[in-house]
Structures are given as structure tokens and as C-alpha cells.
C-alpha beads as a LAMMPS data file, in Angstrom:
LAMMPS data file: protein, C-alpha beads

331 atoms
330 bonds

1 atom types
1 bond types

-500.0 500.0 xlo xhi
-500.0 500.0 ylo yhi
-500.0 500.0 zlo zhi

Masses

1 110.0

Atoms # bond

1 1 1 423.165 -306.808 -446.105
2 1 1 427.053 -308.425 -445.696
3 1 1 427.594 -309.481 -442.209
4 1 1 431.197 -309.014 -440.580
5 1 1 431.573 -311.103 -437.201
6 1 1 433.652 -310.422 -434.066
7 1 1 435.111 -312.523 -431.388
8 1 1 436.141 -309.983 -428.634
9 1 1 439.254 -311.050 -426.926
10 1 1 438.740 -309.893 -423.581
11 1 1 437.022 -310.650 -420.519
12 1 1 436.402 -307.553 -419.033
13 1 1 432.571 -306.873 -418.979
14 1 1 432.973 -302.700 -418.944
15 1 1 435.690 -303.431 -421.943
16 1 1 432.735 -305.458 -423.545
17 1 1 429.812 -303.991 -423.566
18 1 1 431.716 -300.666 -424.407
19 1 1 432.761 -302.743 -427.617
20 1 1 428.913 -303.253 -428.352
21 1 1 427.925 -300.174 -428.285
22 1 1 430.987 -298.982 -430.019
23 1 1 430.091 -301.514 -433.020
24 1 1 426.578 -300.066 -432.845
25 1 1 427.240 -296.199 -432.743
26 1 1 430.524 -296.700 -434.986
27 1 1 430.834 -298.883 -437.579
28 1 1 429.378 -298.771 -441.116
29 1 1 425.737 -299.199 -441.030
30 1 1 425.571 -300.874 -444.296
31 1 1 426.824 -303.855 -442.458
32 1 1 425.384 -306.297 -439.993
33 1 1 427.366 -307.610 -437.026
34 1 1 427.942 -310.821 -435.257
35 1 1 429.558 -310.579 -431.651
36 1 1 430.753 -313.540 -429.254
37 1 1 432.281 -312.365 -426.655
38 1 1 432.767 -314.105 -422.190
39 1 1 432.474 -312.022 -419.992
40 1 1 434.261 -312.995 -416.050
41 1 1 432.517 -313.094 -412.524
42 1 1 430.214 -309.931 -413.442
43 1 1 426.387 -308.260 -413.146
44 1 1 425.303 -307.308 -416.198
45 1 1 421.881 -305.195 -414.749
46 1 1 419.216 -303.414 -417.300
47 1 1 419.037 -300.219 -418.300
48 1 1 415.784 -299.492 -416.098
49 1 1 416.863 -301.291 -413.399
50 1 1 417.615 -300.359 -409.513
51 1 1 421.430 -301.914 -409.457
52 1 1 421.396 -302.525 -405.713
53 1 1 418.088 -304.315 -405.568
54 1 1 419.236 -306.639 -407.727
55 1 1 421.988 -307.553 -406.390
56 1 1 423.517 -309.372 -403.435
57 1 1 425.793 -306.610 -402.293
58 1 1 427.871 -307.607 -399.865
59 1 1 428.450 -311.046 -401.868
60 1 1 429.000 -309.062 -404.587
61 1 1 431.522 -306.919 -402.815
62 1 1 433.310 -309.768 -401.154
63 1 1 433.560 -311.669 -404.191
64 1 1 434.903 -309.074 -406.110
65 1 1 432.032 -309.736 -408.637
66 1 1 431.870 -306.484 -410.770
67 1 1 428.868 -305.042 -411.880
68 1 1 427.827 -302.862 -415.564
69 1 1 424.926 -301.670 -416.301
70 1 1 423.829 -302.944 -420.289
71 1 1 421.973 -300.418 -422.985
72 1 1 418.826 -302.751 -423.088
73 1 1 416.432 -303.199 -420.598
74 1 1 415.151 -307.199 -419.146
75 1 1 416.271 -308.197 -416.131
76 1 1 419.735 -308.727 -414.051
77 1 1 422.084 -311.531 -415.674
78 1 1 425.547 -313.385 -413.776
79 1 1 428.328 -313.712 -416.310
80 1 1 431.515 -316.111 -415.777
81 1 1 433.964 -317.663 -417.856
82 1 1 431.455 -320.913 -418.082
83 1 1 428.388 -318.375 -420.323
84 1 1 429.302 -317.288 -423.458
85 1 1 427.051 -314.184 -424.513
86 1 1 426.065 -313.483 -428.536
87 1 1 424.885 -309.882 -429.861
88 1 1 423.597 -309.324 -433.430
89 1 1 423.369 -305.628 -434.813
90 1 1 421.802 -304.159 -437.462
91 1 1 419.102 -302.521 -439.076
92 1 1 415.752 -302.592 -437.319
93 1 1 413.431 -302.461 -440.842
94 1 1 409.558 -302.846 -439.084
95 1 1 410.160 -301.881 -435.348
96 1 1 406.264 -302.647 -435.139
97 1 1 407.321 -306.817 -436.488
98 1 1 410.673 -307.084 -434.624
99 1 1 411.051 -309.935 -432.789
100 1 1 413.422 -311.223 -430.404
101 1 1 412.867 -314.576 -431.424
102 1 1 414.626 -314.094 -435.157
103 1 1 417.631 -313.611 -433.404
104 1 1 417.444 -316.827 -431.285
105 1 1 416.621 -319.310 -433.677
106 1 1 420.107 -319.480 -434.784
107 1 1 421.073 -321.202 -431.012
108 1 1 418.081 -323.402 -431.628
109 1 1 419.181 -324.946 -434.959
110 1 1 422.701 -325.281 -433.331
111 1 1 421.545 -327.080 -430.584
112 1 1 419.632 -329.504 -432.738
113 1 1 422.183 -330.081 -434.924
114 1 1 423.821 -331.575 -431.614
115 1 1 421.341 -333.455 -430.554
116 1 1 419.840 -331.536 -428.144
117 1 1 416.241 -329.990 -428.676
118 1 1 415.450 -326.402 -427.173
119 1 1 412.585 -324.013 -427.525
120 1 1 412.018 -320.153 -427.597
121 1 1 409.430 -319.366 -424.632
122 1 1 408.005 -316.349 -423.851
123 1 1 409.413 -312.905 -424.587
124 1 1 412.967 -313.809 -424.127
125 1 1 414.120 -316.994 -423.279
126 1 1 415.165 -319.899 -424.717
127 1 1 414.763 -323.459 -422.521
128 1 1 415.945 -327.118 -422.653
129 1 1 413.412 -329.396 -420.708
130 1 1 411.982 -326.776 -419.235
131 1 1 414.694 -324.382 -418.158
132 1 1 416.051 -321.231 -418.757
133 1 1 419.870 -321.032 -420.316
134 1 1 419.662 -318.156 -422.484
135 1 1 418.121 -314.807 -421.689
136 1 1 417.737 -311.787 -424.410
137 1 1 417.175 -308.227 -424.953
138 1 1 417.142 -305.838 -427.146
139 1 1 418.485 -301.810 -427.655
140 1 1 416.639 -300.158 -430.572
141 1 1 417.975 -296.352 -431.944
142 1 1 417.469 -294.320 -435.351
143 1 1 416.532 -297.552 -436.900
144 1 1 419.188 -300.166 -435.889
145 1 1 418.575 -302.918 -433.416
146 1 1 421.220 -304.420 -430.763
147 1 1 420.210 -307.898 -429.789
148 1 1 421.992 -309.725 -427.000
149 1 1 421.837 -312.967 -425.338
150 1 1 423.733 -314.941 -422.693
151 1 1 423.924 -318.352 -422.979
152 1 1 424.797 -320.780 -419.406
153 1 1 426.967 -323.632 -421.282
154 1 1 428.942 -324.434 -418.207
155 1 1 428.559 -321.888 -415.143
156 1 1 428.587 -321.830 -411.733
157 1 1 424.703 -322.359 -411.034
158 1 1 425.818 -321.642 -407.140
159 1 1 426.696 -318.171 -407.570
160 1 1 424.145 -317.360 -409.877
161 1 1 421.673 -318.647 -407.000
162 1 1 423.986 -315.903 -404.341
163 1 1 424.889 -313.013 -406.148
164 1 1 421.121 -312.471 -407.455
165 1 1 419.694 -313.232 -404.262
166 1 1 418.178 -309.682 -402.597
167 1 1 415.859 -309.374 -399.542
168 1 1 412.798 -308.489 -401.312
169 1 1 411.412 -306.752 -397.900
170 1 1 414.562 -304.626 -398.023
171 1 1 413.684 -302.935 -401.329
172 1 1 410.726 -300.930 -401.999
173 1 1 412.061 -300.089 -405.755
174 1 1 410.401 -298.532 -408.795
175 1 1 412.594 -299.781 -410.923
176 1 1 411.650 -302.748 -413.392
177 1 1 412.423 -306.204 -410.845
178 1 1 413.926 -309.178 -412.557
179 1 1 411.926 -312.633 -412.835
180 1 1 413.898 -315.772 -411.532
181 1 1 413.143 -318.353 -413.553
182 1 1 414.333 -322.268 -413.252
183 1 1 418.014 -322.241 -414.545
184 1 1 420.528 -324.766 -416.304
185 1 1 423.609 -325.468 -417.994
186 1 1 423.840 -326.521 -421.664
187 1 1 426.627 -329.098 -420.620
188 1 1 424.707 -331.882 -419.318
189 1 1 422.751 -332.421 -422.392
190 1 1 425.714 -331.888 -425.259
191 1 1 427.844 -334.624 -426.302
192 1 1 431.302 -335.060 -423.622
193 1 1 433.808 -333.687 -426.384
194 1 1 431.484 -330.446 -426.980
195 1 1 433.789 -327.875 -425.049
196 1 1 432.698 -324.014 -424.948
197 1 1 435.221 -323.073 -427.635
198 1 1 433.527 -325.800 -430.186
199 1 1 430.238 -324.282 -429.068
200 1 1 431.365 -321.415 -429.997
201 1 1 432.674 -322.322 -433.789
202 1 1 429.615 -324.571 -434.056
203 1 1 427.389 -321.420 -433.176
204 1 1 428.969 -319.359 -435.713
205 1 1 429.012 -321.674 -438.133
206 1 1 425.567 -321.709 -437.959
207 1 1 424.924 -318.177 -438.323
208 1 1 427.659 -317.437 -441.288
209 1 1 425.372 -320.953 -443.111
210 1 1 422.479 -318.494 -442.979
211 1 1 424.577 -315.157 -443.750
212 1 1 427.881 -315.144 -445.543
213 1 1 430.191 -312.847 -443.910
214 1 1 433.485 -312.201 -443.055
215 1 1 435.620 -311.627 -439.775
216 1 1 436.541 -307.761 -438.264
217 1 1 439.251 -307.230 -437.246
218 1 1 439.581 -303.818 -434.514
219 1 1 441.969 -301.641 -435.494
220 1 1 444.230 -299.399 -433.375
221 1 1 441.573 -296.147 -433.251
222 1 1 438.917 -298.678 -433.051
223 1 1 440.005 -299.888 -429.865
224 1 1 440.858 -296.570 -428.552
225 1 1 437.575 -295.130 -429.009
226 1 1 436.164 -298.624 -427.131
227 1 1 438.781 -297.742 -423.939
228 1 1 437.197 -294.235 -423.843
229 1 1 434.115 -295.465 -423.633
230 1 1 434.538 -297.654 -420.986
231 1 1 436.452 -295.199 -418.952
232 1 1 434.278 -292.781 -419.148
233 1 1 430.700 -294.689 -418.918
234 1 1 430.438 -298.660 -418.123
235 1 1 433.856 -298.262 -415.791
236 1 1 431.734 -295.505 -413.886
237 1 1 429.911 -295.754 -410.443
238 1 1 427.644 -293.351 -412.392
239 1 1 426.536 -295.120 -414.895
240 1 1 426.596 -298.492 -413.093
241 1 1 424.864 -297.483 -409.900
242 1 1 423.821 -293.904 -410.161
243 1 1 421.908 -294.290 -413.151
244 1 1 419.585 -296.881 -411.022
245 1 1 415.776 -295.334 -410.383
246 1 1 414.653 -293.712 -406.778
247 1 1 413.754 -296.910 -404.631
248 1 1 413.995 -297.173 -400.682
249 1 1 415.900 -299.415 -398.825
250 1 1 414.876 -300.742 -395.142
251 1 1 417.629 -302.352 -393.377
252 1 1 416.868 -303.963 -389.255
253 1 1 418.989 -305.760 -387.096
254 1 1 418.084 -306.392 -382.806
255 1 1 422.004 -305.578 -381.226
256 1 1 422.422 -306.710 -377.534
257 1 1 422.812 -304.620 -375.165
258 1 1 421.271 -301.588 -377.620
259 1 1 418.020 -302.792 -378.877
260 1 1 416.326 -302.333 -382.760
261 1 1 417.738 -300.535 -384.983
262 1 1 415.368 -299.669 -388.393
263 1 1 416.860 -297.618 -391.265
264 1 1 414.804 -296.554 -393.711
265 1 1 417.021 -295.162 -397.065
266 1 1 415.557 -292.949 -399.497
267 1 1 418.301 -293.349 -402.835
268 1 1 417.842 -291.652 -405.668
269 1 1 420.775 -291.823 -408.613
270 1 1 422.725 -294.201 -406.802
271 1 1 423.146 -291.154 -403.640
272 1 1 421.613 -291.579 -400.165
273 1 1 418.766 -288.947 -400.711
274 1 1 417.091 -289.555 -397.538
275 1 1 417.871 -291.549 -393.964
276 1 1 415.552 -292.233 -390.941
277 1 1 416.455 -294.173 -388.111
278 1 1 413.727 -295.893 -385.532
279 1 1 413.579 -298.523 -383.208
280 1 1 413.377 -299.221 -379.556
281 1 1 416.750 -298.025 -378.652
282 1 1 418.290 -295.139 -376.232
283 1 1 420.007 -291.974 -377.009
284 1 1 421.985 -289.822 -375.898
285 1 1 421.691 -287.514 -379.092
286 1 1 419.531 -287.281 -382.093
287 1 1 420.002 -290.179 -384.786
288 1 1 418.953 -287.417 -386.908
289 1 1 422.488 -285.968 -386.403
290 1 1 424.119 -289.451 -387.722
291 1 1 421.789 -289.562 -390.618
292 1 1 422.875 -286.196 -391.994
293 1 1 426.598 -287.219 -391.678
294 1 1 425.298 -290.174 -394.039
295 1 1 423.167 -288.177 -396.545
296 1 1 424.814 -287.448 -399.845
297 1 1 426.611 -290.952 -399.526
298 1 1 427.103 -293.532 -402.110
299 1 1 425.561 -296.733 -399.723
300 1 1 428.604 -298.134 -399.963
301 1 1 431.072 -299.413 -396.971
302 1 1 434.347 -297.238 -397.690
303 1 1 432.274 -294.450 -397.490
304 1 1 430.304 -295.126 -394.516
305 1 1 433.520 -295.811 -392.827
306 1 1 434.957 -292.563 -393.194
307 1 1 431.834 -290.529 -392.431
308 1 1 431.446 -292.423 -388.973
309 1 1 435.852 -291.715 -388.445
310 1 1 435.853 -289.553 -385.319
311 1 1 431.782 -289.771 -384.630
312 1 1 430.705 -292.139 -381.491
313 1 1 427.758 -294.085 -383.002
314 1 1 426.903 -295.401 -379.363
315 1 1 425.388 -291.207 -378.170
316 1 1 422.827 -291.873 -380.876
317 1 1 422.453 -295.645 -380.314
318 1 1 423.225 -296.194 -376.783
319 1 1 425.643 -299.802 -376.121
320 1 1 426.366 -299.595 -379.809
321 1 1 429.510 -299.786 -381.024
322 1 1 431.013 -298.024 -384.463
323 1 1 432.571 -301.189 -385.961
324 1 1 428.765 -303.137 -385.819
325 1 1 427.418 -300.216 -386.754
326 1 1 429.509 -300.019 -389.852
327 1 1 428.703 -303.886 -389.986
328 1 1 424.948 -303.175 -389.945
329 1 1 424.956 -300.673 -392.623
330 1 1 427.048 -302.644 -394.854
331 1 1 425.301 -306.097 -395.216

Bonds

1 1 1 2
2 1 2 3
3 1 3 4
4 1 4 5
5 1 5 6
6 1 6 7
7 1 7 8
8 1 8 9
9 1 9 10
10 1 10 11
11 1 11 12
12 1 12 13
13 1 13 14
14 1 14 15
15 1 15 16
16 1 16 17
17 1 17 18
18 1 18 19
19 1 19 20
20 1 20 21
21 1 21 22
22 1 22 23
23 1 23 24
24 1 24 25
25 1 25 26
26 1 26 27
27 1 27 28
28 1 28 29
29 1 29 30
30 1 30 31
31 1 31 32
32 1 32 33
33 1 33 34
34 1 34 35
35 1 35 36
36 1 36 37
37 1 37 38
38 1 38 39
39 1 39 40
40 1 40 41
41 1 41 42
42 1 42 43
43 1 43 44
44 1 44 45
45 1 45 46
46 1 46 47
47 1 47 48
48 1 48 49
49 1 49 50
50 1 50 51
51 1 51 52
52 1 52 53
53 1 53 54
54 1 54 55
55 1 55 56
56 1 56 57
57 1 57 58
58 1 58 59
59 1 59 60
60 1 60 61
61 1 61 62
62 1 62 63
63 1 63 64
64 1 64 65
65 1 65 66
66 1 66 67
67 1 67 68
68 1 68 69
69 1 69 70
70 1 70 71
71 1 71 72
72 1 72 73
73 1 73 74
74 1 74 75
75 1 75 76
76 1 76 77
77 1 77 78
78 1 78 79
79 1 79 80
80 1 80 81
81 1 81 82
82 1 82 83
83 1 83 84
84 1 84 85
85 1 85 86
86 1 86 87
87 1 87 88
88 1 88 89
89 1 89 90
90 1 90 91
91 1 91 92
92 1 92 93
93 1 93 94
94 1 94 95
95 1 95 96
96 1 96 97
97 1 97 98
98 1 98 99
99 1 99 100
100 1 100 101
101 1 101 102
102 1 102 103
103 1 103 104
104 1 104 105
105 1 105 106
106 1 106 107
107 1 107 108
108 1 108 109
109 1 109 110
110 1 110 111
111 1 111 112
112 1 112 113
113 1 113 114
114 1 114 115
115 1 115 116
116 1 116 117
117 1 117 118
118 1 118 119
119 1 119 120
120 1 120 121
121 1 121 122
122 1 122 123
123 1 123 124
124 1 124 125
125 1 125 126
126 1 126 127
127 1 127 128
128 1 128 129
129 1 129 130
130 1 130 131
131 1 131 132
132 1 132 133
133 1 133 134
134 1 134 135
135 1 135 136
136 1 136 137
137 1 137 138
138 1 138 139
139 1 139 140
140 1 140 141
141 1 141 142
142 1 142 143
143 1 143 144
144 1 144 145
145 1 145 146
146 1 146 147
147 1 147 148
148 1 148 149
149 1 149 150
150 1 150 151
151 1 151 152
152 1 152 153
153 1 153 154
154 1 154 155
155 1 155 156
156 1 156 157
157 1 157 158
158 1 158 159
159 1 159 160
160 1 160 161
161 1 161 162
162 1 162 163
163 1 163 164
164 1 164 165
165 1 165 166
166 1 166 167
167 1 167 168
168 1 168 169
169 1 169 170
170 1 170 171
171 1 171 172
172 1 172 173
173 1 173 174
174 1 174 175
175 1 175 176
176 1 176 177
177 1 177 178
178 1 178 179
179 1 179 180
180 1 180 181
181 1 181 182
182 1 182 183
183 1 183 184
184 1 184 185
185 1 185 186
186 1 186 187
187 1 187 188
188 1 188 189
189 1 189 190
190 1 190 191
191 1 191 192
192 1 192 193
193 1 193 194
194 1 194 195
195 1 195 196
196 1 196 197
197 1 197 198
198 1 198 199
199 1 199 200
200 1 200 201
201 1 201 202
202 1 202 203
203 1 203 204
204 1 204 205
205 1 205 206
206 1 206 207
207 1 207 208
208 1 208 209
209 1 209 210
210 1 210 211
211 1 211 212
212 1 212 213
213 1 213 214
214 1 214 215
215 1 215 216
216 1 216 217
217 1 217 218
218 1 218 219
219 1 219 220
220 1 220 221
221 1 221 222
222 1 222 223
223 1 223 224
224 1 224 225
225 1 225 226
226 1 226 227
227 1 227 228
228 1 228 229
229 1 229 230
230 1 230 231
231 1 231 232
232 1 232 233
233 1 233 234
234 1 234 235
235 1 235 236
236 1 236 237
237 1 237 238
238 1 238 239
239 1 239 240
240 1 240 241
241 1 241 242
242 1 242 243
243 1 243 244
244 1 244 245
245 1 245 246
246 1 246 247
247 1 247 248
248 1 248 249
249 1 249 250
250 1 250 251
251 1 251 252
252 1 252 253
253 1 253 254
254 1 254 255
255 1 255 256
256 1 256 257
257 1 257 258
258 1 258 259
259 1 259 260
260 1 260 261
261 1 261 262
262 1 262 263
263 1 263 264
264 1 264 265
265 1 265 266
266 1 266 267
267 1 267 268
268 1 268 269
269 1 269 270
270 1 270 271
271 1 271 272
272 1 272 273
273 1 273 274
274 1 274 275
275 1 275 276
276 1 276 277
277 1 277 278
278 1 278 279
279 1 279 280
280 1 280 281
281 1 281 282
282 1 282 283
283 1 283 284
284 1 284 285
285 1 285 286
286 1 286 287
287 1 287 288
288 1 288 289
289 1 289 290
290 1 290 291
291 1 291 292
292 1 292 293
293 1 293 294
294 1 294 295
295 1 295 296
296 1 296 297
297 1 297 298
298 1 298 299
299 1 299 300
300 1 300 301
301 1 301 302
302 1 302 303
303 1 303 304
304 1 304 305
305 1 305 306
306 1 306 307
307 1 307 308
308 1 308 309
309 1 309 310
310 1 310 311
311 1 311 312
312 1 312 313
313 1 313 314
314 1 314 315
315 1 315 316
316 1 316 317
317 1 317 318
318 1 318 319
319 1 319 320
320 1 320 321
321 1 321 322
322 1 322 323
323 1 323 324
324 1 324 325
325 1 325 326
326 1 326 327
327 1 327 328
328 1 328 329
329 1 329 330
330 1 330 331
């Protein structure tokens, strides 16, 4: 099978992963394809996965660190300008024989080749002493097969560590959880003048050594069709967080002057399905009165803020004021 390779020329992870499964719905099955493509400051969650119980939300929000939910399932992945992610596509042959692995031994052989020695453990990951840099995962449909991996050459090891950090009392998901596994950077152990970009050239190399092919270039509809795509699925709140399984979410925070506050979120499609309030406090009303002002809410701070406009939170929470009430609900 000829292989045509892409080098996407954006950064924009709804752009990109649109692009993927353009390449994989779209183009010419009698080909194979070869993506490398950055993504900047983004989430990239799993299919199966509950989006905000795997991530740090309000770092995430305050960042400005956006989030896309992938085709594949596996767990939650950062993406900055220092990873540099890979995706092979093509036909599937023996579902029952395929293996991830196939598709990672050509970052193995390119790592040896400069001097550094790395191994394929377990389902998905590839390590250097030890350590996770690469992470895979695979889409399979009608007989074709999407493999993608991300590869940490040179990221920022400190966000990683924030924006995938959740409260695992908070979440009481049924969603597939992601492991955390030991982490590290292919930059220490490559020679000084090995930048990303000669990564990159060295990586495909490597692959076009194997399999001959020759570069694609998108055309005009191409990337039309891609833009649609985005818009109207991996740019979506929908798709990103709605798509996300039932889970529950506790939040609890002792105010002065008030007392406990417990809420106890029932969210199902990315929609506040469910909302109970307890604790220790006073009232002057029913918190069951503020809860269904908050039902049928996306748990997210813009809305919360204009659902509490013209409601005094302190008659169901007595000595509580909106603004750390809003705060509360937010974090």
C-alpha cells in the first residue's frame, strides 16, 4: 500500500484532530497516511472519558488551556508546543492481531539511531529509563485503523503535573479514569543540536526508510471540509464536554460566619442533571430553591454567574455572600 505523509501546519488542537479524522473518513483508502502535527497548551481527553474529572478546571480555565475530546479511547494527554504528536492510518487487515506496538517501533529505531535506547511497555507506552514520553491509542472503523501517539520531546513537565491534577474524592465517575504514570522529556537524553524540528525530519525519515511515500498536500475543499468539522464537532462544548459519561461531583468548603457547605452534582452529558446541598448551615429558605435555579446548567462559571444575578445566596446559606458562593462553585 503507497503511503502519502502530512505535516499539518497549524496549532490548533480542534483544527487538528478534525484533520485526522478528515484524512480517515476522506481520503482514498487505497493509501496509507503519515501525520505530524503540535498541538498548543491543550487537553486532548478519550473518547470514554468524563472531561471534567480529568481535568484541573479552574487551571484549565485560567490558563486558557483548551480542551478536545479525541476519537480513540486511553486516557487524558497535555499538549504544548514542546510534544510533537504522530498518527498513522490505514487499513486494519486482522483486527484480532493488531497491535499498537507496530506503530511505535518506528520512534524506537529513531531513537536508537540517536543514541538513545527506549522500550515499548505495556499496552501503550513507550519509556526511556523507566519513564513514560509517548502515550498511544487507537480508533478502529469498517476496517481501517487510526493510530496516534504524543511524544514529550521538550514540554512543560509543570503543567502537565497541574492541569491533570483532579481531586479524586470530588469525582465519583463512570467513565474510564486515566493512569498517571512517571513522565519525561526526550531532551535530556538526545544529543544538544537535536531540536524538535530535526526530530521531526529524523522521525520521518525513518518511517518513509520502511515505506516509500510521498508528501499531501490539502487542497482548497480539503481544508474546507476539515473547518466544518471542527466547527461543528471538536470546536463544540458538546462534543468536548457533553459527550463525557454520567459521574457525580462533590464539592465542600467550611465559610466563616456560615458554616459547611456540601454539594453533591449529579452530571450527565456535560448538564447539571441533579444538585443537593447539605451541611451545617442556616436558612432562611430552601437550598432546594437555589439548586433548581442551577439544574440544567453547564458547571461552568459564566453560567453560574448569571443564574445567581438578582438571587441572594445568603436566605439559603445564611452569612453567605453571592461572590464566594460563585467562588465555591467554580473551583
Amino acid at each position: 500500500m503507497k503511503l502519502s505523509y502530512l505535516i499539518l501546519d497549524t496549532t490548533d488542537p480542534a483544527y487538528n484532530l478534525a484533520a485526522e479524522q478528515y484524512v480517515f473518513d476522506a481520503l482514498p483508502r487505497e493509501r496509507a497516511y503519515f501525520m505530524l502535527w503540535q498541538n498548543d497548551n491543550a487537553v486532548i481527553v478519550g473518547k470514554h472519558q468524563n472531561t471534567l474529572a480529568e481535568i484541573n478546571e479552574p487551571y484549565v480555565r485560567e490558563h486558557g488551556v483548551r480542551v478536545v475530546r479525541r476519537l480513540s479511547g486511553g486516557g487524558a494527554v497535555y499538549h504544548d508546543l514542546g510534544n510533537l504528536n504522530f498518527t498513522f492510518v490505514m487499513d486494519a487487515g486482522d483486527t484480532e492481531k493488531l497491535d499498537l506496538r507496530l506503530f511505535c517501533l518506528p520512534v524506537v529505531r529513531t531513537l536508537e539511531a540517536l543514541g538513545v535506547r527506549a522500550q515499548v511497555n505495556g499496552r501503550n507506552d513507550i519509556t526511556v529509563d523507566g519513564k513514560k514520553f509517548s502515550g498511544n491509542s487507537q480508533y478502529l472503523k469498517q476496517g481501517r485503523v487510526m493510530h496516534h501517539g504524543t511524544l514529550l520531546f521538550d514540554s512543560d513537565l509543570g503543567v502537565v503535573s497541574e492541569v491533570l491534577r483532579v481531586d479524586e474524592e470530588k469525582f465519583r465517575s463512570k467513565a474510564a479514569k486515566s493512569v498517571r504514570s512517571r513522565v519525561t522529556n526526550l531532551r535530556p537524553y538526545l544529543p544538544p543540536d537535536c531540536t524538535l524540528a530535526a526530530f521531526r525530519q529524523a522521525l520521518l525519515d525513518n518511517v518513509l526508510a520502511e515505506t516509500p511515500g510521498e508528501p499531501y498536500a490539502l487542497t482548497p475543499d480539503d481544508r474546507a471540509a476539515i473547518e466544518a468539522l471542527r466547527a461543528s464537532r471538536y470546536a463544540t462544548y458538546d462534543w468536548n464536554y457533553g459527550a463525557s459519561p454520567e459521574c457525580t461531583m462533590r464539592k465542600k468548603r467550611r465559610f466563616e460566619g456560615c458554616g459547611t457547605v456540601e454539594a453533591y452534582f449529579t452530571i450527565r452529558r456535560g448538564v447539571i442533571e441533579g444538585l443537593v446541598f447539605r451541611g451545617d448551615f442556616f436558612s432562611l429558605d430552601e437550598p432546594e430553591t437555589l439548586a433548581a435555579r442551577l439544574t440544567g446548567l453547564r458547571p461552568e462559571a459564566e453560567q453560574y454567574a448569571r443564574a445567581l444575578s438578582g438571587f441572594d445566596v445568603s436566605r439559603c446559606f445564611a452569612g453567605l455572600s453571592n461572590e464566594a458562593f460563585l467562588r465555591f462553585l467554580s473551583e
